[in-house]
VOVO-387629 format. One record per residue (C-alpha): x, y, z. Coordinates in nm, 2 decimals, padded with zeros to 4 digits. Last residue first. Layout:
# residues N
+--------+--------+--------+
:     px :     py :     pz :
+--------+--------+--------+
:      X :      Y :      Z :
...
+--------+--------+--------+
***
This chain:
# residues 455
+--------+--------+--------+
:     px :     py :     pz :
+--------+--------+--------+
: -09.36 :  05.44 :  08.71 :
: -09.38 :  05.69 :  08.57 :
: -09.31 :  05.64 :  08.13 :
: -09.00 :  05.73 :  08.04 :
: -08.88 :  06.05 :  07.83 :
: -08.77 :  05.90 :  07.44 :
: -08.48 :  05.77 :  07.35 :
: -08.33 :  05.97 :  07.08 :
: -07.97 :  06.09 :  07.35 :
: -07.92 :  05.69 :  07.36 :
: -07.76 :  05.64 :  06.98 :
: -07.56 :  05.98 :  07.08 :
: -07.44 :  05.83 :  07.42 :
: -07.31 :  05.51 :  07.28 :
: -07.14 :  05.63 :  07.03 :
: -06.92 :  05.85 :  07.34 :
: -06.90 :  05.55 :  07.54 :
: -06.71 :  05.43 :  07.19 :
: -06.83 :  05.17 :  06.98 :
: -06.65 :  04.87 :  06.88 :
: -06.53 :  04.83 :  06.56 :
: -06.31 :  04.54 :  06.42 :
: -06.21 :  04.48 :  06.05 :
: -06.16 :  04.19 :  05.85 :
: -05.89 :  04.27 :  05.54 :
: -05.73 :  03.96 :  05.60 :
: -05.77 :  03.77 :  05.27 :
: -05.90 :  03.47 :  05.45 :
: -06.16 :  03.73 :  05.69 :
: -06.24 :  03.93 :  05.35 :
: -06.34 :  03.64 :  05.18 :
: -06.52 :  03.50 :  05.42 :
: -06.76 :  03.79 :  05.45 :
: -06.77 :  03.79 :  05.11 :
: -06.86 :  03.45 :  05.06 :
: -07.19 :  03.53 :  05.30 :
: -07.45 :  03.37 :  05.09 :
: -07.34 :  03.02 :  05.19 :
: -07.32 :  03.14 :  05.54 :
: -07.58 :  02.88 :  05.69 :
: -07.83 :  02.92 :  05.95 :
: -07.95 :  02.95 :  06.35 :
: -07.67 :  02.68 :  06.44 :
: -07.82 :  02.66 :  06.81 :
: -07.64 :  02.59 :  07.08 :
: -07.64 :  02.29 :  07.34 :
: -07.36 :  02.21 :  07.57 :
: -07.37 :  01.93 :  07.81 :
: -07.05 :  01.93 :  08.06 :
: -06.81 :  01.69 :  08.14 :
: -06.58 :  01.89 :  08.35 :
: -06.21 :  01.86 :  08.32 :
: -06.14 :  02.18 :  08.47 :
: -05.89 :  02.31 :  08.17 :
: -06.11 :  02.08 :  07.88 :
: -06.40 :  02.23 :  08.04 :
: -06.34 :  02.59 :  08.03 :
: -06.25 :  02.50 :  07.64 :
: -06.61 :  02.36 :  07.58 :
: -06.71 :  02.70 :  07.69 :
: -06.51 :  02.92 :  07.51 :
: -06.59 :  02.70 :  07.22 :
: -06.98 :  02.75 :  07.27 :
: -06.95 :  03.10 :  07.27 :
: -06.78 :  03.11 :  06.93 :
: -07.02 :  02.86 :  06.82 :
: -07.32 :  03.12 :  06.91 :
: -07.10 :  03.40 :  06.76 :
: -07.11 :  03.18 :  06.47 :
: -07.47 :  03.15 :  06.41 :
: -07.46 :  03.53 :  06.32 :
: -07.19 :  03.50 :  06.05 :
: -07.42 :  03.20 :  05.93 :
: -07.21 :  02.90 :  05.94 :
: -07.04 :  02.68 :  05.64 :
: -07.11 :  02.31 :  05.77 :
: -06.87 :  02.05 :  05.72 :
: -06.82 :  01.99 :  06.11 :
: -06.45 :  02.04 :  06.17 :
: -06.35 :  02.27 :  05.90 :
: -06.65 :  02.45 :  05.94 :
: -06.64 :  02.48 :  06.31 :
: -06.27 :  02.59 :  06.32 :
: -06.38 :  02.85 :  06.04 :
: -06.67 :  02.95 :  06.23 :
: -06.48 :  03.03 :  06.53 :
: -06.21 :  03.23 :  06.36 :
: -06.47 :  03.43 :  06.21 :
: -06.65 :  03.52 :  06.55 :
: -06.24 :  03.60 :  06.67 :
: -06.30 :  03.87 :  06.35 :
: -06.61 :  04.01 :  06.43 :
: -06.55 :  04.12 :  06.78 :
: -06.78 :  03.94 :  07.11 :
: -07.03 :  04.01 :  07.30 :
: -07.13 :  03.76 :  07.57 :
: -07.46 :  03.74 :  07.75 :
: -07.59 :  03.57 :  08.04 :
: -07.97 :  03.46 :  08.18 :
: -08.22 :  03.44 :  08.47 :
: -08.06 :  03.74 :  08.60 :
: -08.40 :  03.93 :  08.65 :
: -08.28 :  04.17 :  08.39 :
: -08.19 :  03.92 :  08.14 :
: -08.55 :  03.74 :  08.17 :
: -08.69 :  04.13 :  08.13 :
: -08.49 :  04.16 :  07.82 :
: -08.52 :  03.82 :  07.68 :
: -08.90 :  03.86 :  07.68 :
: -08.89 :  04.23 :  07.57 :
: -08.71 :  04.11 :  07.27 :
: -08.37 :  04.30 :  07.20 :
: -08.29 :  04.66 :  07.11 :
: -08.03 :  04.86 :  06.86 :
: -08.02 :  04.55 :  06.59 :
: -07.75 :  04.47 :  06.37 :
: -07.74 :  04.11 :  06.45 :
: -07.95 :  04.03 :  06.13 :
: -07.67 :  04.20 :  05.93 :
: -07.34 :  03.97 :  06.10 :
: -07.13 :  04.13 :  05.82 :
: -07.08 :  04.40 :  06.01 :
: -07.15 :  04.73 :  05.82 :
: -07.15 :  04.94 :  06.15 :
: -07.43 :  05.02 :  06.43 :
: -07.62 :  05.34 :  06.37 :
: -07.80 :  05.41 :  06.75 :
: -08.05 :  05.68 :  06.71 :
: -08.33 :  05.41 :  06.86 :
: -08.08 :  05.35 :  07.18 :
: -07.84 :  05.10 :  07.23 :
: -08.14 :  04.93 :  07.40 :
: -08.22 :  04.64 :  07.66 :
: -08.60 :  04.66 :  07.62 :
: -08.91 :  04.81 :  07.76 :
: -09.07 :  04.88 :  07.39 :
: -09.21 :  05.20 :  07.27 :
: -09.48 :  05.14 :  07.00 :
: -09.36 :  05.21 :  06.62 :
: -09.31 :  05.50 :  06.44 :
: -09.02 :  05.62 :  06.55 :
: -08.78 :  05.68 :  06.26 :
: -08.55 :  05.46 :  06.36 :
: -08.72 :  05.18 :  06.47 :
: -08.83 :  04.98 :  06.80 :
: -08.86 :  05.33 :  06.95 :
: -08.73 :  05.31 :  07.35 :
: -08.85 :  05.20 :  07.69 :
: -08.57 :  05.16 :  07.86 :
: -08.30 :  04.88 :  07.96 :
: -07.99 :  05.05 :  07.90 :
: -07.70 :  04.87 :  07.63 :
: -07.39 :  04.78 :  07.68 :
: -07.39 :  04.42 :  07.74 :
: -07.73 :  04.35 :  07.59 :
: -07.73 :  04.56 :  07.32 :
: -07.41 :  04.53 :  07.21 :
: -07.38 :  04.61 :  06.81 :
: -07.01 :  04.64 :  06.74 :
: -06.92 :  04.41 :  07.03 :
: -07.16 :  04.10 :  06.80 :
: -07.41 :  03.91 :  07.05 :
: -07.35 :  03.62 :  07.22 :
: -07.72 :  03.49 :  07.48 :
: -07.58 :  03.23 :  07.74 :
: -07.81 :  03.02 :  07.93 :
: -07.68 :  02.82 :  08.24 :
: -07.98 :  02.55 :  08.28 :
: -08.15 :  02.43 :  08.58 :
: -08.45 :  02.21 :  08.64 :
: -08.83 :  02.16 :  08.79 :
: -08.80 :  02.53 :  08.93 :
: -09.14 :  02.65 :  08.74 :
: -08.87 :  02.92 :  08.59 :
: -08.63 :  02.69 :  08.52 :
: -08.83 :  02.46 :  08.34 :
: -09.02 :  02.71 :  08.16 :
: -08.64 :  02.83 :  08.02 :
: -08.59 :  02.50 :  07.89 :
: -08.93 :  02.50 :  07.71 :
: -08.84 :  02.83 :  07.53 :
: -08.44 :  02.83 :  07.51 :
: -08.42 :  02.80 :  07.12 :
: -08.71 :  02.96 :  07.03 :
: -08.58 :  03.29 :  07.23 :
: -08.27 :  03.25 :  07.12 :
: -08.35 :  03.22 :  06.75 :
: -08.60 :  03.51 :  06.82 :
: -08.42 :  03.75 :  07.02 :
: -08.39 :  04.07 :  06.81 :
: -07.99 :  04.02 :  06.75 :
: -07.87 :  03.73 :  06.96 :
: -07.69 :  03.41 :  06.88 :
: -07.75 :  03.13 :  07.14 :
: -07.64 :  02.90 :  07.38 :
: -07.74 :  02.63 :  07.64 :
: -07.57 :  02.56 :  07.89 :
: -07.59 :  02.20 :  08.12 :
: -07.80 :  01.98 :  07.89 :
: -07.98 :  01.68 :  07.94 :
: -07.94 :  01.41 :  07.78 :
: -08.16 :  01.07 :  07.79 :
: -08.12 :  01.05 :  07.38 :
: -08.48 :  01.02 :  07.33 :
: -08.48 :  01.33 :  07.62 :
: -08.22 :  01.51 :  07.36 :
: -08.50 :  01.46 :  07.11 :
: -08.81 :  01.59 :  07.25 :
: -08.59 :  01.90 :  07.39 :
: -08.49 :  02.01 :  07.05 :
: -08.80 :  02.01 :  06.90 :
: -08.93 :  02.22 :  07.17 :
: -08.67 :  02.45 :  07.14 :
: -08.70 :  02.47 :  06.75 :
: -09.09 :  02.47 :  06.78 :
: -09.07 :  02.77 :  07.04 :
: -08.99 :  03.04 :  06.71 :
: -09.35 :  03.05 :  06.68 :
: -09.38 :  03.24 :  07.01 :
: -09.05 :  03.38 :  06.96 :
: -09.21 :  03.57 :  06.62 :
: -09.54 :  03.66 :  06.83 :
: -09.37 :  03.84 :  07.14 :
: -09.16 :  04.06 :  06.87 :
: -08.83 :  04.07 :  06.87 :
: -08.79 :  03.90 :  06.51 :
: -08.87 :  03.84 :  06.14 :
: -09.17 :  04.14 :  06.21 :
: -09.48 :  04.16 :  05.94 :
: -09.67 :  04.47 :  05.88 :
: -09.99 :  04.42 :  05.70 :
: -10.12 :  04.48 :  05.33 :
: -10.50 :  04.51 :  05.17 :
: -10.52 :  04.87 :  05.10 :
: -10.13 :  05.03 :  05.14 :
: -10.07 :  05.33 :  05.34 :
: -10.06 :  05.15 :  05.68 :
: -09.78 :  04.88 :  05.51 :
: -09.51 :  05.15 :  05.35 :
: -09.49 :  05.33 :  05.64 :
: -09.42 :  04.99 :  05.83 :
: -09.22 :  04.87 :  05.59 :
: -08.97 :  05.21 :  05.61 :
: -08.98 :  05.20 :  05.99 :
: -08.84 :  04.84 :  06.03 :
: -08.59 :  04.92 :  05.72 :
: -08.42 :  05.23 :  05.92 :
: -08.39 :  05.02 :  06.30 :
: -08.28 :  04.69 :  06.12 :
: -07.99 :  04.95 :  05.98 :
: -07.87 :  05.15 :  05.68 :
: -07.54 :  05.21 :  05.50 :
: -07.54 :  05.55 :  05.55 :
: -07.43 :  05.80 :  05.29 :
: -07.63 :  06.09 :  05.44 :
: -07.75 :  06.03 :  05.74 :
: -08.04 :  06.30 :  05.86 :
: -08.13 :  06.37 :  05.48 :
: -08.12 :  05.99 :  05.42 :
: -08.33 :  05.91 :  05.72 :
: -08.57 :  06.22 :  05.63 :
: -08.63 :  06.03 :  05.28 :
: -08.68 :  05.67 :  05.45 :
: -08.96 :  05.80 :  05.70 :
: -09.13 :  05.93 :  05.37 :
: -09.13 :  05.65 :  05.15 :
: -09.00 :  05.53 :  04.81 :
: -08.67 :  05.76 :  04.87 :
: -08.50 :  05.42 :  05.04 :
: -08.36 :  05.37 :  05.34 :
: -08.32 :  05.08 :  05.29 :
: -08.24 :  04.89 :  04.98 :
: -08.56 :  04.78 :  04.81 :
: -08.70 :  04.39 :  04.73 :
: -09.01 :  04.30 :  04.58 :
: -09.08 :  03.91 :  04.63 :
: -09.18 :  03.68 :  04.35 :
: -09.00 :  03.38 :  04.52 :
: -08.67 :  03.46 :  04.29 :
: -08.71 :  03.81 :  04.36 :
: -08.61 :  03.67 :  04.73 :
: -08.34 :  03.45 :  04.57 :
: -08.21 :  03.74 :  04.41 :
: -08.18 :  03.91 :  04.70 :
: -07.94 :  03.67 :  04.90 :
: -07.78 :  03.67 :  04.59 :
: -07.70 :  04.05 :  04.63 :
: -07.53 :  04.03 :  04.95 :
: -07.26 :  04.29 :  05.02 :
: -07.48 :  04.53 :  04.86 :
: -07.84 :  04.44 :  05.02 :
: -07.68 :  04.38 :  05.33 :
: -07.53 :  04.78 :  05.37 :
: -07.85 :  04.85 :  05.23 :
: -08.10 :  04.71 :  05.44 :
: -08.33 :  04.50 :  05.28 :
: -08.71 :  04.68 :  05.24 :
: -08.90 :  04.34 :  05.15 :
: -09.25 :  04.36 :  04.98 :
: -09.44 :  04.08 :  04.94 :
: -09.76 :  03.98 :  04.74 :
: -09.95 :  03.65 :  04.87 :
: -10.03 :  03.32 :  04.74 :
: -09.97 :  03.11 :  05.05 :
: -09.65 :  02.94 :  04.92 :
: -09.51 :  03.28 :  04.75 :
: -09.61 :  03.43 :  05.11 :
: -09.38 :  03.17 :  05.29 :
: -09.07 :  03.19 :  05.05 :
: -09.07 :  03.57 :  05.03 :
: -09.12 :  03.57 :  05.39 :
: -08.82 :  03.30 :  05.42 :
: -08.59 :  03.49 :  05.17 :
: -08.68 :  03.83 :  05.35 :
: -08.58 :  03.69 :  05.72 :
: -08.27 :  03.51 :  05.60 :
: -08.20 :  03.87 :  05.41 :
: -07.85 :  03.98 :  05.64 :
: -08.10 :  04.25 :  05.78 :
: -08.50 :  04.21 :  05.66 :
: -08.76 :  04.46 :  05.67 :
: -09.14 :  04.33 :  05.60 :
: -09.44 :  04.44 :  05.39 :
: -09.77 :  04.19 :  05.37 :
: -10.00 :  04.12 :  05.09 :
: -10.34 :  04.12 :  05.02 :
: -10.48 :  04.02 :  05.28 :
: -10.82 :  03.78 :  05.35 :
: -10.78 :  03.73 :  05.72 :
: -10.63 :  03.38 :  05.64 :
: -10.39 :  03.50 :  05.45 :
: -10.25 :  03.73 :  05.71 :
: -10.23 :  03.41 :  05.94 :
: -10.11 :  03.17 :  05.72 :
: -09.81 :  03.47 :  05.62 :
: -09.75 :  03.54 :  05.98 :
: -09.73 :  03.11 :  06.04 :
: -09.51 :  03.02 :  05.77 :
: -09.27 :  03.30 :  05.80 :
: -09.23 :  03.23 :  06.19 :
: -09.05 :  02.91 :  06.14 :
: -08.90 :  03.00 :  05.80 :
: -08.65 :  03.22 :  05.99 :
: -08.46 :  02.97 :  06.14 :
: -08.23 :  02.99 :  05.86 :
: -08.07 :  02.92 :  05.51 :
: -08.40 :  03.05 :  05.34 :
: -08.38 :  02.73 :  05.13 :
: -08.39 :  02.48 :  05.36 :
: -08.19 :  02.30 :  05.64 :
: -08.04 :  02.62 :  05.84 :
: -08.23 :  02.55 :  06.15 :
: -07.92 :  02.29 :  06.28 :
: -08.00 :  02.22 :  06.62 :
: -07.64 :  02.20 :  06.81 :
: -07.50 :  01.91 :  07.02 :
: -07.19 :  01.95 :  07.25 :
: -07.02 :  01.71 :  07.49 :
: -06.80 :  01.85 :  07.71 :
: -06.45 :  01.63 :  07.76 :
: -06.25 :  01.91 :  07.55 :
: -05.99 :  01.83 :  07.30 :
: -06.11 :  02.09 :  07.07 :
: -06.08 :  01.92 :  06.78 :
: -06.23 :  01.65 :  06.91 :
: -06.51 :  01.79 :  07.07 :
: -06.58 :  02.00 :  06.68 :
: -06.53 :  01.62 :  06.52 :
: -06.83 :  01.49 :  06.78 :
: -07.03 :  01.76 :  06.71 :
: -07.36 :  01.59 :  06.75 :
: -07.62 :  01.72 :  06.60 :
: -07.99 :  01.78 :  06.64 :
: -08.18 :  01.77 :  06.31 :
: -08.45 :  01.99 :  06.20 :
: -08.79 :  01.82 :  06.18 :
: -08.90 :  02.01 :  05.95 :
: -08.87 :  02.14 :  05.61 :
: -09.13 :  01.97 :  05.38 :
: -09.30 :  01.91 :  05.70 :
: -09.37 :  02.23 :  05.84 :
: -09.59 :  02.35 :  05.50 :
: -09.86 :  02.06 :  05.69 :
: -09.78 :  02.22 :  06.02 :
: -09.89 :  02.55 :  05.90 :
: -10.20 :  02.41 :  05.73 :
: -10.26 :  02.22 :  06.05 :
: -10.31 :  02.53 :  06.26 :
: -10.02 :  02.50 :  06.53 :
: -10.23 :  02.50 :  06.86 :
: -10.14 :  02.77 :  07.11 :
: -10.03 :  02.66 :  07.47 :
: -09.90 :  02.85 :  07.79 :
: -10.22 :  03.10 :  07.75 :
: -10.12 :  03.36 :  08.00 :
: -09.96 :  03.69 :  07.84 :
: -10.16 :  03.70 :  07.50 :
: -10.07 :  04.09 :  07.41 :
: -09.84 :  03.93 :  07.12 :
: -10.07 :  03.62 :  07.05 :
: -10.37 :  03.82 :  06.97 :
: -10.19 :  04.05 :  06.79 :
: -10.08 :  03.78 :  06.59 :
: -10.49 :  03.69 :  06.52 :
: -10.53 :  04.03 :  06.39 :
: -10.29 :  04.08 :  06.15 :
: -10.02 :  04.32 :  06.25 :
: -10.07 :  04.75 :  06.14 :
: -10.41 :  04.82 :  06.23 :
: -10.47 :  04.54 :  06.42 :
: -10.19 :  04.71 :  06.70 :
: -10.47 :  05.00 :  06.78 :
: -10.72 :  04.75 :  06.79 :
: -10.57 :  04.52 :  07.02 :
: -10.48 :  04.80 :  07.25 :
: -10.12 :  04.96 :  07.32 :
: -10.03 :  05.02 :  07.67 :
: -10.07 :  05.42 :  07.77 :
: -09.76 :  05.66 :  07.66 :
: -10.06 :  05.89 :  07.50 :
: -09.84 :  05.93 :  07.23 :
: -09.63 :  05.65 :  07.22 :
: -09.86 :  05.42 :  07.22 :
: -09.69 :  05.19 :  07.49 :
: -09.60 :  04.81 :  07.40 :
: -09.62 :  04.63 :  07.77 :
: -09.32 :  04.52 :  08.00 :
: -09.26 :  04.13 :  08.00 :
: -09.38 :  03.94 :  08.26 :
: -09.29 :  03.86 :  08.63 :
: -09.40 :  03.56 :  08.72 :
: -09.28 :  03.43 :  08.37 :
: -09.46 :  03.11 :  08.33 :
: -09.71 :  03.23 :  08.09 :
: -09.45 :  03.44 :  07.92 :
: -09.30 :  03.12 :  07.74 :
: -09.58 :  03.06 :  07.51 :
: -09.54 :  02.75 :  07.40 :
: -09.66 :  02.69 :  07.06 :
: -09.86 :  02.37 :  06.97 :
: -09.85 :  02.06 :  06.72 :
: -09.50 :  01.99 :  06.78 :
: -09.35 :  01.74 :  06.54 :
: -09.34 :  01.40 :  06.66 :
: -09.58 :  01.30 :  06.40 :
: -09.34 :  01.35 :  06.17 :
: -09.07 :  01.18 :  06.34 :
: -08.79 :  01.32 :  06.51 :
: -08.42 :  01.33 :  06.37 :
: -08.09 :  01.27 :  06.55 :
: -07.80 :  01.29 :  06.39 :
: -07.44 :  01.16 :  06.49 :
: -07.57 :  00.88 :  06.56 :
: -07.48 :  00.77 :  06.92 :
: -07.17 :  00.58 :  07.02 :
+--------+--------+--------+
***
């Protein structure tokens, strides 16, 4: 029997992005300026990203970007991630498929998340910044900014969104913790945030909401850039490590996998995840069923339109072609915060469109049931947005215990729940609701899209 962990070396560690677009025959709609509805320049982006990530965001063609070696060196005190397993999860399940997962939830941020940290806050240090201004949902995206910039000696300020920043206040401790400034969103500390809170009184926030409030909050600051935990082009670019990592150690193994699963929100653990798999496919060296699970309350992918639409609330960032709920879209207080997103990545969107890949949505409380079968099985507390990946993955390993297949399944456990005891307290005590939006929700969150460009 195998180990139950498989680790690369340092010096296995990847030492360049892939940039999945290159292979993508058919690439991923343009940012527009929404006023002129014409695709966004370098310089119009540099004045909100850092200029070498605006590079890498319009960059459709270069397959390869070299990690800079100040970026790999802050890697290693958190990387490799292991590949697992789940031997006790197959046995549980009684299913002949054998599953492995990448466990990203290995340091302090409890997440993936670190991944894309490093290099945005490298990169804005490198141009001389200040400091950079971010949104984060559940706060795995804030703890690993705040983690990142406090390595690179940079300020940063995190706009949490609110629902998350009351449900999980040590999640924002440990942000303060790494010298971060954190502010429930929306806030009355900008503008965009002030006419949110007149528009939706009492809300409890969303991705959408903070997204606008730190990018106000970046342009009129000196010194400070906008930084993205997700969707973006960038974020899945340095997201590829975990795929790539992934796929150097199942080939030490001599497996290769027949699914491949992922949690999605904004794209980025999926998109990471699937990277070098999905080049294989689309080169047609290999074949992979890929599965994308997203939360019922929030489905952009299964429900959603794909349009160009605002990336935030309060619309005032580029128009994206994505699969959206619509920018007016205010999904509920799941616990699943960094799932609370009305769009996805323009690189999953387009691959989704050309049938390339699945989704699954799923309710909060059957996610929950999956995580605690997981947990119990694996000794690992999940991420509520890691477990709809696990719920997925169970589905699928119990299709092959009733056909008897012996399929490869590979997900990816994106983070821990160790800051989401609520969220498990509420599913033990039974008091774990369900929403799922109405047609008619649906409509209202897509009646703020914006008129599409001609094609």
């Amino acid at each position: 029997m195998e180990n139950y962990r498989t680790y690369l070396t340092e010096e296995e560690l990847p030492t360049h992005y892939y940039n999945l677009r290159a292979d993508m025959e058919k690439k991923p709609a343009p940012l527009l300026n929404p006023g002129t509805m014409q695709p966004m320049t370098a310089e119009e982006l540099e004045g909100v990203f850092c200029s070498e990530l605006v590079k890498q965001e319009l960059d459709n063609d270069t397959r390869f970007f070299e990690i800079p070696e100040e970026i790999r060196d802050y890697y290693k005190t958190f990387r490799p991630s292991p590949l697992v397993r789940a031997y006790n999860l197959e046995k549980v399940l009684g299913t002949p498929a054998k599953i492995y997962f990448k466990f990203e939830g290995n340091n302090t941020s409890g997440s993936h998340k670190l991944n894309s940290a490093a290099a945005q806050a490298y990169y804005a240090k490198k141009q001389g910044l200040k400091g950079v201004t971010t949104e984060t949902g559940a706060g795995q995206w804030g703890t690993a900014l705040s983690m990142a910039c406090a390595y690179f000696g940079l300020d940063c300020k995190v706009f949490m969104v609110k629902t998350s920043y009351e449900q999980k206040p040590f999640r924002r401790e440990v942000m303060r913790t790494y010298g971060a400034e954190v502010t429930a969103s929306p806030s009355d500390t900008t503008e965009v945030g002030k006419k949110i809170l007149a528009e939706f009184p009492g809300t409890g926030g969303s991705l959408g909401c903070a997204i606008s409030e730190a990018v106000e909050a970046a342009v009129t600051r000196e010194g400070y850039r906008y930084v993205l935990g997700s969707v973006l082009n960038q974020v899945l670019l340095h997201q590829s490590v975990i795929g790539l990592e992934a796929h150097k150690a199942l080939e030490k193994l001599g497996v290769t996998p027949d699914i491949i699963i992922g949690c999605t929100g904004g794209g980025s653990n999926l998109g990471g995840l699937i990277a070098p798999f999905m080049g294989e496919k689309l080169r047609g060296e290999k074949d992979y069923r890929i599965i994308g699970a997203e939360p019922a309350s929030c489905p952009s992918f299964t429900r959603g339109k794909y349009l160009y639409d605002f990336c935030d609330t309060g619309k005032v960032c580029p128009l994206a072609k994505m699969y959206t709920l619509g920018n007016g879209f205010m999904p509920s207080p799941i616990h699943a915060g960094g799932l609370r997103f009305h769009g996805m990545s323009t690189i999953l969107s387009e691959l989704y469109d050309q049938g390339l890949m699945e989704a699954v949505a799923y309710e909060q409380t059957e996610v929950f049931e999956a995580a605690e079968v997981f947990a119990r099985a694996e000794g690992i507390l999940p991420a509520p947005e890691s477990s709809h990946a696990i719920k997925a993955t169970i589905d699928e390993a119990l299709k092959c215990k009733e056909s008897g297949e012996e399929k490869v399944i590979l997900f990816g456990l994106s983070g821990t729940g160790y800051f989401d005891l609520l969220a498990y307290q509420q599913f033990n005590d039974g008091t774990m609701t369900d929403y799922i939006p109405t047609d008619e929700d649906l409509a209202k969150g897509l009646a703020f899209v914006p008129p599409q460009p001609e094609e």
